[in-house]
C-alpha positions as a printed NumPy array, in Angstrom:
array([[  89.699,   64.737, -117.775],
       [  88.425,   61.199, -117.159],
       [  86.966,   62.288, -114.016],
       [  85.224,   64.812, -115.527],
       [  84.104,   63.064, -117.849],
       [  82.485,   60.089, -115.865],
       [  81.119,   62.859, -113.498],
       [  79.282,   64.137, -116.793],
       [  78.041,   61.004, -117.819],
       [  76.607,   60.475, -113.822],
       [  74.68 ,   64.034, -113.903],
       [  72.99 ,   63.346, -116.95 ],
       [  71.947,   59.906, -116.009],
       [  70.974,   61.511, -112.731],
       [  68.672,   64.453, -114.629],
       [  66.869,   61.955, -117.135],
       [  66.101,   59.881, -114.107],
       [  64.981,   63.208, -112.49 ],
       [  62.76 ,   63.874, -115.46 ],
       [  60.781,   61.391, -115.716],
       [  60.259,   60.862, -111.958],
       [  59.065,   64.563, -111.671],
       [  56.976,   64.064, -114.891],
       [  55.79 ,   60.887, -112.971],
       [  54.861,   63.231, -109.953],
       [  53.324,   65.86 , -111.93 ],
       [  51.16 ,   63.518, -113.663],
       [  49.906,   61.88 , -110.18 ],
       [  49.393,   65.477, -108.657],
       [  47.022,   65.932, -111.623],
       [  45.215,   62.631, -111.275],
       [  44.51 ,   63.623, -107.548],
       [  43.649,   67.537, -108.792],
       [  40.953,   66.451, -111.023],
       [  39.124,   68.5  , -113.367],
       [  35.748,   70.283, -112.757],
       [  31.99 ,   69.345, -114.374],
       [  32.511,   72.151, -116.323],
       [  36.198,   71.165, -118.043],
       [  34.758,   67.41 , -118.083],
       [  31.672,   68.517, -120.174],
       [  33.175,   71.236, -122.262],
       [  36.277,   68.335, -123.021],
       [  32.898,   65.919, -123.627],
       [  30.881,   68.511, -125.962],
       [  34.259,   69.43 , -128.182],
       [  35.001,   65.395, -128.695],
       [  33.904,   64.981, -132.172],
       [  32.336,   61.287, -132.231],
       [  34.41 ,   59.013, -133.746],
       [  33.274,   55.436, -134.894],
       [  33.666,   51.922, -132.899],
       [  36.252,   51.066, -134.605],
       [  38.226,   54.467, -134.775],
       [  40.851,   53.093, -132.444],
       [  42.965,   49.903, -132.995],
       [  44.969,   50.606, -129.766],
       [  44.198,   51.477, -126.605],
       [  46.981,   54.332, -126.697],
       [  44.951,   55.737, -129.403],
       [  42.059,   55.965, -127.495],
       [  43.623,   57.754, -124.672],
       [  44.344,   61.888, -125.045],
       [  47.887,   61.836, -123.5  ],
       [  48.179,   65.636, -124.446],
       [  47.228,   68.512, -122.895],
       [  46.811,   70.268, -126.02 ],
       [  43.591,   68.302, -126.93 ],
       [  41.842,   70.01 , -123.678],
       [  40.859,   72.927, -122.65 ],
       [  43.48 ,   75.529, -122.064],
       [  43.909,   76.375, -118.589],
       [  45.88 ,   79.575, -117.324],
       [  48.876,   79.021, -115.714],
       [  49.894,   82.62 , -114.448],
       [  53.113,   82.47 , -116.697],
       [  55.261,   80.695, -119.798],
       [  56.34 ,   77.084, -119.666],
       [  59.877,   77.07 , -119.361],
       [  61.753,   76.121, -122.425],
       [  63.192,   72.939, -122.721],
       [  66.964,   73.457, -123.53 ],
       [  68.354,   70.331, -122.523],
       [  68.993,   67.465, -124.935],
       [  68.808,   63.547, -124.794],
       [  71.98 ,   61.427, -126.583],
       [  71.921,   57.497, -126.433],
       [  75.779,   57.957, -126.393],
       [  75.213,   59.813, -123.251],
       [  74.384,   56.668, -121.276],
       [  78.077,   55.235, -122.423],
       [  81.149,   54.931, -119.928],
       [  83.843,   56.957, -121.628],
       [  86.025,   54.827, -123.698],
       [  83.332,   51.404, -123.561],
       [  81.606,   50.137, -126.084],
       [  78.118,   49.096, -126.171],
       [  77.029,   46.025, -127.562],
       [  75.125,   46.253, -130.57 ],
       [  72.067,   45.075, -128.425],
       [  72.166,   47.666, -125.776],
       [  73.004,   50.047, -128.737],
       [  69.719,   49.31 , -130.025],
       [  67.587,   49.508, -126.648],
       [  69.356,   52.578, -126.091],
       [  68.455,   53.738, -129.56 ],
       [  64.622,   52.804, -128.946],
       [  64.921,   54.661, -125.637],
       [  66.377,   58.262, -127.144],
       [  63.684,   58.247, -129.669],
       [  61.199,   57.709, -127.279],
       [  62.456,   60.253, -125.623],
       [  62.871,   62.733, -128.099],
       [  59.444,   62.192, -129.584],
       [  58.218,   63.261, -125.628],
       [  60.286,   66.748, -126.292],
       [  59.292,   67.487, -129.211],
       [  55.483,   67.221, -127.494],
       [  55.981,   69.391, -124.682],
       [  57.855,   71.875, -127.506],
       [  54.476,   72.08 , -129.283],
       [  52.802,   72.38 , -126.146],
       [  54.663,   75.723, -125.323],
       [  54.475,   76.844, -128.579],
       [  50.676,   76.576, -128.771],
       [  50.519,   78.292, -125.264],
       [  52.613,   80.879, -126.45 ],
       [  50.3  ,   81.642, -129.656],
       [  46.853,   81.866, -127.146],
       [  48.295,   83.388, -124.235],
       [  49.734,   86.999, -126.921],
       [  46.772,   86.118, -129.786],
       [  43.849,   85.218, -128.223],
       [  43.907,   84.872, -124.134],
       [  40.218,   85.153, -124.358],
       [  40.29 ,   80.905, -125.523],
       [  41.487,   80.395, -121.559],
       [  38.338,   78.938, -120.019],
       [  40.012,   78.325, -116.435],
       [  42.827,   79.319, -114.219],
       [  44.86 ,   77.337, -112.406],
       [  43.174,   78.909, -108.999],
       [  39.444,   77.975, -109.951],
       [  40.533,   74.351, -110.567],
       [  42.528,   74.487, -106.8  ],
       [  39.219,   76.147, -105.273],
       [  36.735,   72.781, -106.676],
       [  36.62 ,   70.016, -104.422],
       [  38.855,   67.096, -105.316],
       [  37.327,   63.525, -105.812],
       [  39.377,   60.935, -104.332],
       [  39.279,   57.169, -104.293],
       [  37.543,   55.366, -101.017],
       [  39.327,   52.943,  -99.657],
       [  37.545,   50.099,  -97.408],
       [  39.451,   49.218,  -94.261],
       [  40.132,   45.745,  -93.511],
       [  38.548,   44.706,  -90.127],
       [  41.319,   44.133,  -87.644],
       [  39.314,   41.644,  -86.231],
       [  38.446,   37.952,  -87.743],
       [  34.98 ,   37.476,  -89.382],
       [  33.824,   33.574,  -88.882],
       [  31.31 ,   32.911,  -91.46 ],
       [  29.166,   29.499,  -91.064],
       [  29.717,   26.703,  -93.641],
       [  26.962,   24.373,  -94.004],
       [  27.038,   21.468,  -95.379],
       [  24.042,   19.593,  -97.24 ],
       [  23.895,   16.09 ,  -99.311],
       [  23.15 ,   15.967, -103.026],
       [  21.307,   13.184, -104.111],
       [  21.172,   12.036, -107.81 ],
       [  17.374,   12.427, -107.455],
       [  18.228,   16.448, -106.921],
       [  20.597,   16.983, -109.271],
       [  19.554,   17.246, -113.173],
       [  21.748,   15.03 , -115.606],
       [  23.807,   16.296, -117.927],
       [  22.783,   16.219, -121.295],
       [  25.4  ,   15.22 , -123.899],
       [  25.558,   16.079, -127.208],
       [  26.092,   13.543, -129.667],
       [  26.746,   14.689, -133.122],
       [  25.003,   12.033, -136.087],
       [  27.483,    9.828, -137.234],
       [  27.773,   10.217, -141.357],
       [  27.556,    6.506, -142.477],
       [  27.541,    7.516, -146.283],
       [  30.628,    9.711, -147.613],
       [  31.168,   10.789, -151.011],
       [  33.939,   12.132, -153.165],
       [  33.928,   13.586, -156.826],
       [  37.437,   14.631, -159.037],
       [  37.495,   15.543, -162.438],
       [  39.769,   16.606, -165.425],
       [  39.624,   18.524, -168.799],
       [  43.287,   18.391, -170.292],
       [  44.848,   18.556, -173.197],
       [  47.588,   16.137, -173.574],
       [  50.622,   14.456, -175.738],
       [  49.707,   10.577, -176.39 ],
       [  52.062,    7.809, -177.484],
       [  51.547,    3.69 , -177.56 ],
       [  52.991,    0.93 , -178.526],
       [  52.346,   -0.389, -181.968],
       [  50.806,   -3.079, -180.511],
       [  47.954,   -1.267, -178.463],
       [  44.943,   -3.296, -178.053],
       [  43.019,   -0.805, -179.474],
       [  45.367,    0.497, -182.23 ],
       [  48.47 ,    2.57 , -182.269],
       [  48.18 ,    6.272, -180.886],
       [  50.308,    9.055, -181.294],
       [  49.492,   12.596, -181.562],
       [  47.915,   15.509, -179.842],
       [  44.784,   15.359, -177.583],
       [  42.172,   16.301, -175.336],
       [  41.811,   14.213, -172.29 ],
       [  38.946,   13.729, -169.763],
       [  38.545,   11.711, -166.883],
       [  35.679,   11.644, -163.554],
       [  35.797,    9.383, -160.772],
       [  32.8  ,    9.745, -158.255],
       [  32.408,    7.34 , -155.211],
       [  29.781,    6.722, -152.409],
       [  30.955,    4.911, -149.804],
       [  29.085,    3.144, -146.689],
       [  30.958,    2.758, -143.617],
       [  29.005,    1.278, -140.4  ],
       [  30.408,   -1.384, -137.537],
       [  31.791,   -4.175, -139.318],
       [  29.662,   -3.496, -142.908],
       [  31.058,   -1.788, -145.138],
       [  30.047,   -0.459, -149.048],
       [  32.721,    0.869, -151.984],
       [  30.653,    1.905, -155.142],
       [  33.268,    3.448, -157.561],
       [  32.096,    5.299, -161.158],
       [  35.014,    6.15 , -163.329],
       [  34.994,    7.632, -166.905],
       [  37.418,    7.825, -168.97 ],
       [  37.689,    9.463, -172.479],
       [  39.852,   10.809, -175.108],
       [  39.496,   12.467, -178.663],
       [  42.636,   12.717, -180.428],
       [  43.592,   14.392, -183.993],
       [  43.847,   11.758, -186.222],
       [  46.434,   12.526, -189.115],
       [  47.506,    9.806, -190.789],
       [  43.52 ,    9.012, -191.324],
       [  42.04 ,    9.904, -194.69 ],
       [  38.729,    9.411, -193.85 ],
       [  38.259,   11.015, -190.29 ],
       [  39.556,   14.379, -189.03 ],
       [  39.402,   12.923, -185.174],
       [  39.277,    9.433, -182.917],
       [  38.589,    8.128, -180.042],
       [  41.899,    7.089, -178.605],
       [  40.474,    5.242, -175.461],
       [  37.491,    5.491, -173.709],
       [  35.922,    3.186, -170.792],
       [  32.98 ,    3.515, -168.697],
       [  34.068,    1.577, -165.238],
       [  31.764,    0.565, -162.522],
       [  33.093,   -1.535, -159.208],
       [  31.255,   -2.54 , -155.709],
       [  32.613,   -3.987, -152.737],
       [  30.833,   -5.377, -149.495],
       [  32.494,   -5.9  , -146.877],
       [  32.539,   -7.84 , -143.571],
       [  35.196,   -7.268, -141.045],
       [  36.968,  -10.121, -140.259],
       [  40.547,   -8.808, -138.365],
       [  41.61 ,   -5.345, -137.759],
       [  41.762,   -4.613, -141.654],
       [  41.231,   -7.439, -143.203],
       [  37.235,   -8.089, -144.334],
       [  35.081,  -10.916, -145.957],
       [  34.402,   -9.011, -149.217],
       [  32.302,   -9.703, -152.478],
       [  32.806,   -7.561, -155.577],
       [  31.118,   -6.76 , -159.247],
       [  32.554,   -5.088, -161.395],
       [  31.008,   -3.803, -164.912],
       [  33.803,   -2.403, -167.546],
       [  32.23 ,   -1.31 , -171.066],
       [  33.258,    0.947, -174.235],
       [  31.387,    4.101, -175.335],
       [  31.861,    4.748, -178.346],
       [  32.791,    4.06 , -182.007],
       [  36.418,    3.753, -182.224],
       [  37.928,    2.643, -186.152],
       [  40.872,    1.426, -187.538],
       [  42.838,    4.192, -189.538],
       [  41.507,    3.974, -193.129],
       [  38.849,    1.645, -192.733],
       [  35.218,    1.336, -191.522],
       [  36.364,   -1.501, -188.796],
       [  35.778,   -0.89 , -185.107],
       [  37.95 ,   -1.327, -182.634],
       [  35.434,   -1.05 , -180.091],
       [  31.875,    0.635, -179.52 ],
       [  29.201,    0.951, -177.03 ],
       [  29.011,   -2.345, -174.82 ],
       [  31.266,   -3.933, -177.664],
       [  32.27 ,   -5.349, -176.071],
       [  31.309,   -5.225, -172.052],
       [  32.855,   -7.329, -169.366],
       [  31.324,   -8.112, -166.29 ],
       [  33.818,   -9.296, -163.233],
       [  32.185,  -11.08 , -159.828],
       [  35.111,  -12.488, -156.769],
       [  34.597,  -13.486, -153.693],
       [  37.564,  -13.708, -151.172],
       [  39.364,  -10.962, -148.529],
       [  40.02 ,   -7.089, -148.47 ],
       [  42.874,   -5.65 , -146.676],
       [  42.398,   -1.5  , -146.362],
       [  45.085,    0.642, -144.846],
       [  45.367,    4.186, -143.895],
       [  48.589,    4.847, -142.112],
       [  49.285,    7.994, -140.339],
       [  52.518,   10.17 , -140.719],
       [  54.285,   12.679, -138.518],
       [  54.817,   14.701, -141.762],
       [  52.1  ,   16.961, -142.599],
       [  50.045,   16.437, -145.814],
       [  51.516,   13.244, -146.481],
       [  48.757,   10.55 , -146.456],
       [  48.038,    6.729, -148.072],
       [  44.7  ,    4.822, -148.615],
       [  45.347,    1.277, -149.693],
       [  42.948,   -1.492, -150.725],
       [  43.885,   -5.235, -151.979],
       [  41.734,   -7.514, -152.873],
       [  42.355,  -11.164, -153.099],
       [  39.88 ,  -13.206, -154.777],
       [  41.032,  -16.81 , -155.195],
       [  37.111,  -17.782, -156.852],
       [  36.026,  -15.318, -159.773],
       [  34.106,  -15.621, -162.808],
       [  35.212,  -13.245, -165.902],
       [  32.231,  -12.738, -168.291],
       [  32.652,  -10.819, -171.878],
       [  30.737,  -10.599, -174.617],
       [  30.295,   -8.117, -177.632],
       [  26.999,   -6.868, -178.878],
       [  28.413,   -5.92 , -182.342],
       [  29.05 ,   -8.575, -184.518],
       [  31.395,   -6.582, -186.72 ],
       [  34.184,   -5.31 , -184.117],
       [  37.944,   -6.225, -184.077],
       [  37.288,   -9.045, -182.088],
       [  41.071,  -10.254, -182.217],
       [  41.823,   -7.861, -179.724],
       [  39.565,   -9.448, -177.442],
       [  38.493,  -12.721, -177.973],
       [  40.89 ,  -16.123, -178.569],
       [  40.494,  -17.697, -182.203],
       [  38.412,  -20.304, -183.28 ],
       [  39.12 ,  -23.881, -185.345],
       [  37.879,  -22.58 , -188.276],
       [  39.434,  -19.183, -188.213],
       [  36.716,  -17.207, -186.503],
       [  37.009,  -15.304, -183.622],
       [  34.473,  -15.82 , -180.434],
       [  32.688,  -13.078, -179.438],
       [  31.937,  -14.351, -176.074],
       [  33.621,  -15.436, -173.024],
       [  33.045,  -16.978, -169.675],
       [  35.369,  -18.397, -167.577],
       [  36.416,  -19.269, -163.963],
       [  39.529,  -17.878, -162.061],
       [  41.016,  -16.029, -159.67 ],
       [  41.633,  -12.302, -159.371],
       [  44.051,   -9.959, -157.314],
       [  43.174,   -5.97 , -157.331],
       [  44.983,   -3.4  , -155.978],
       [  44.485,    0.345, -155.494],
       [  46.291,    2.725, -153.982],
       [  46.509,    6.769, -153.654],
       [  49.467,    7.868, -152.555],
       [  49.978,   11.791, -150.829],
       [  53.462,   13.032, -150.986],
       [  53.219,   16.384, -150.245],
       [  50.128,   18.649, -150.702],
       [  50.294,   19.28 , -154.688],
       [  51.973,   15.677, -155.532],
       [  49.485,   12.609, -155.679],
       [  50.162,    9.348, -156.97 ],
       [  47.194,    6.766, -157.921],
       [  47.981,    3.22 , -159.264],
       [  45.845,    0.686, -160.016],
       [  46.795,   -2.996, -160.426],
       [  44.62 ,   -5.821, -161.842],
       [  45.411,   -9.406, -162.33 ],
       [  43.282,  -12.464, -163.549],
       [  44.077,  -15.728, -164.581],
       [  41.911,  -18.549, -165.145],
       [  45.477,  -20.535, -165.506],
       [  45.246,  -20.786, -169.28 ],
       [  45.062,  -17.172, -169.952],
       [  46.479,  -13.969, -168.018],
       [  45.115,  -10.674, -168.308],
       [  47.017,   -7.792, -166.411],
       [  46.663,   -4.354, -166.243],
       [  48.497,   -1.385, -164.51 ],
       [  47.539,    2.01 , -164.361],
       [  49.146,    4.931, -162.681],
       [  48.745,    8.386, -162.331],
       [  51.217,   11.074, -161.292],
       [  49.235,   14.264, -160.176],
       [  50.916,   17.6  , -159.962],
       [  48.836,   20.522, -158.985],
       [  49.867,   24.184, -160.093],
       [  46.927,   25.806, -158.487],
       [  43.851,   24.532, -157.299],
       [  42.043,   24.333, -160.135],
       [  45.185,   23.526, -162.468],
       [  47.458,   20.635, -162.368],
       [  50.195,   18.152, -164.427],
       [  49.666,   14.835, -165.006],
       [  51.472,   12.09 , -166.028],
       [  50.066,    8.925, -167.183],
       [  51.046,    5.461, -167.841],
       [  48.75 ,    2.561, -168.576],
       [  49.826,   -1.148, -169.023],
       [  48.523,   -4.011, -170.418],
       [  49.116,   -7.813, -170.965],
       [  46.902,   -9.973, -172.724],
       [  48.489,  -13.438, -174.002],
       [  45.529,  -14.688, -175.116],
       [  44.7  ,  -12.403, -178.218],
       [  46.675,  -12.605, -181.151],
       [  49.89 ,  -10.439, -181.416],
       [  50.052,   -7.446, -183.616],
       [  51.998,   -7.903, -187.06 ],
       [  54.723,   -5.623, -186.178],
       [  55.388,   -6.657, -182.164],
       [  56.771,   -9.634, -180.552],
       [  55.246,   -9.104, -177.292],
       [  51.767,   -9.465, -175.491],
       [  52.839,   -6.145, -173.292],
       [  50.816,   -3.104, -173.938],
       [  52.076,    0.593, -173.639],
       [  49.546,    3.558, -173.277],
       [  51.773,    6.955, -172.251],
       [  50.113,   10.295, -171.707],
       [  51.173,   13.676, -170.292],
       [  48.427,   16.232, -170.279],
       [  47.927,   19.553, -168.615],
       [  44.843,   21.662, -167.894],
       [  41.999,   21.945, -165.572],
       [  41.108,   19.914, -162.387],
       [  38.529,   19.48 , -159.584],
       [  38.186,   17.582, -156.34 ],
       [  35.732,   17.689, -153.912]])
């Protein structure tokens, strides 16, 4: 029984591989038949047009069955096609495939299949014309034998050697045109724009500069910067705004405040010195905008240019922009070290909390002006971790070395979408030369915010 059954397996192998060798053949035979002007312009004339882009194959494009031209008389029935096609077929009795040969063998009986079941409707639609209407036979088989068959020409190779003549010639730069190279402009200025509408959760210190915040509020903030990059020059211009209106509860005679707002202007010019390090100069121009009071009374805290402050350094710039292997992972760093600055502020109302700026006076007044010499250390950095996360800090430190006036502000960015994003924000401050507030102990500053809402970048 195994005999027979291995002899089985070898005759159908043998008749599949017959199959498709004589439909091979047959296909050929037809190739080199060919098909009259007639069938060729009946088959053209019966095409309905289809659009350009009808086919997105080029096995769609091809009629690969003979039922889609014109029937031809044959003298007699197809034969029916009584054998079948098994993948298990191509199996040694009592082996088992692989699962991967399983599967080729799978995609090879459905093939096959799929070409019965063609050459099933093919018979059947011959059947139908040939008993219903045999007048739909435009040919025979003998009038396409009788036309003339086109075959290919095919161009003999000489058997003998052809010498062809090489000639040589000199090219001169004088003969030859130069290339022309295109040189793109160079973009010396670049500009960049973000900004943010959010609505946020705020909560200082009780010893905020600018008075104690804690409740629910909308938050707004715009940085814009034109830069000019060319040789060894170099130009930073950098416009921040930053504002925020807050609920005010615990105020019985306004519904709303201004819980911190600053208008922030900074240049840079730069000279290169080494690699990144440049002779710099910078001004920078920091100012209130608007009225911000005391809970319960009609005292400002601030106001427009009340006060201003007005920061000029001279000294070295160190920018960095390190590359990573990591994708969307990036770092721009500037420091500034400026051992000679001069720190002007002053206060165009009279009437503001002037504690919270300016140092006391013998008599109990407080100044409302101030100019003094120093030194000043800046630092800015934006930080990419991945392409939603974004870090920006900001560090500033002056001393004339009497006073010291620090700041720290960061800004954790975490973008939902690209128009909606997290952020959390932390702002410190340290002023020793104001007095401290009533209920603190400390010259440290606390400004916390977590917002979310709508952002922008460009």
């Amino acid at each position: 029984m195994d005999y027979i059954k291995k002899y089985k397996t070898v005759a159908i192998l043998s008749f599949a591989f017959f199959v498709i060798i004589n439909a091979n053949t047959n296909a050929q035979d037809s190739k080199t038949l060919g098909l009259s002007e007639e069938v060729m312009a009946w088959t053209i004339s019966t095409i309905e047009p289809w659009p350009a882009d009808r086919y997105s194959s080029l096995k769609e494009a091809m009629i690969d069955n003979n039922f889609y031209i014109p029937m031809v008389f044959h003298g007699g029935m197809f034969p029916p096609l009584d054998y079948k096609f098994n993948r298990d077929s191509l199996a040694f009795p009592g082996y088992k495939l692989p699962p991967a040969i399983t599967y080729r063998n799978k995609r090879a009986a459905n093939m096959f299949n799929y070409y019965l079941l063609t050459k099933k409707l093919e018979d059947q639609a011959y059947r139908e014309v040939l008993l219903r209407n045999p007048g739909n036979f435009k040919y025979t088989i003998w009038q396409l034998k009788e036309k003339k068959v086109v075959r290919p020409k095919s161009i003999e190779v000489p058997k003998e050697q052809v010498k062809l003549e090489v000639k040589t010639s000199m090219v001169t730069p004088e003969t030859v045109d130069p290339v022309i190279k295109f040189i793109p402009d160079r973009k010396y200025w670049t500009s960049s724009f973000s900004a943010d509408i959010k609505f946020s959760q705020n909560k200082s210190s009780d010893n905020w500069y600018k008075g104690k915040i804690d409740n629910m509020n909308i938050f707004t903030n715009a940085v814009i910067s034109y830069n000019y990059k060319k040789d060894k020059l170099s130009l930073t211009n950098t416009l921040s705004t930053t504002l925020t209106i807050n609920t005010a509860p615990n105020d019985t005679m306004r519904a709303y405040a201004i819980g911190s707002d600053e208008l922030r202007f900074r240049s840079n010019f730069g000279l290169q010195a080494i690699k990144n390090w440049n002779y710099s100069s910078s001004a920078e121009f920091i100012s209130s905008m608007g009225n911000k009071y005391i809970a319960n009374t009609m005292t400002k805290n601030s106001a427009f240019l009340s006060p201003y402050t007005v920061n000029i350094g001279v000294g070295m710039t160190y920018n960095a922009k390190p590359k990573f292997k990591k994708p969307n992972r990036s770092l721009d760093l500037t420091l500034s070290l400026e051992p000679f600055s001069f720190k002007y502020m002053y206060s165009m109302d009279k009437k503001i909390n002037l504690a919270a700026y300016f140092q006391k006076n013998e008599d109990g007044t407080y100044k409302y002006l101030l100019k003094t010499f120093g030194s000043t250390i800046t630092m800015a950095s934006n930080v990419r971790f991945s392409k939603n996360v974004t870090l920006y800090s900001r560090l500033y430190y002056f001393t004339n070395y009497e006073r010291i006036i620090g700041e720290s502000e960061n800004k954790l960015d975490i973008a939902l979408s690209r128009y909606f994003s997290t952020t959390l924000y932390l702002y410190l401050r340290y002023d020793d030369g104001v007095v401290k507030a009533p209920d603190s102990d400390t010259y440290l500053q606390v400004n916390e915010l977590f917002s979310f809402g709508f952002s922008y970048k460009w």
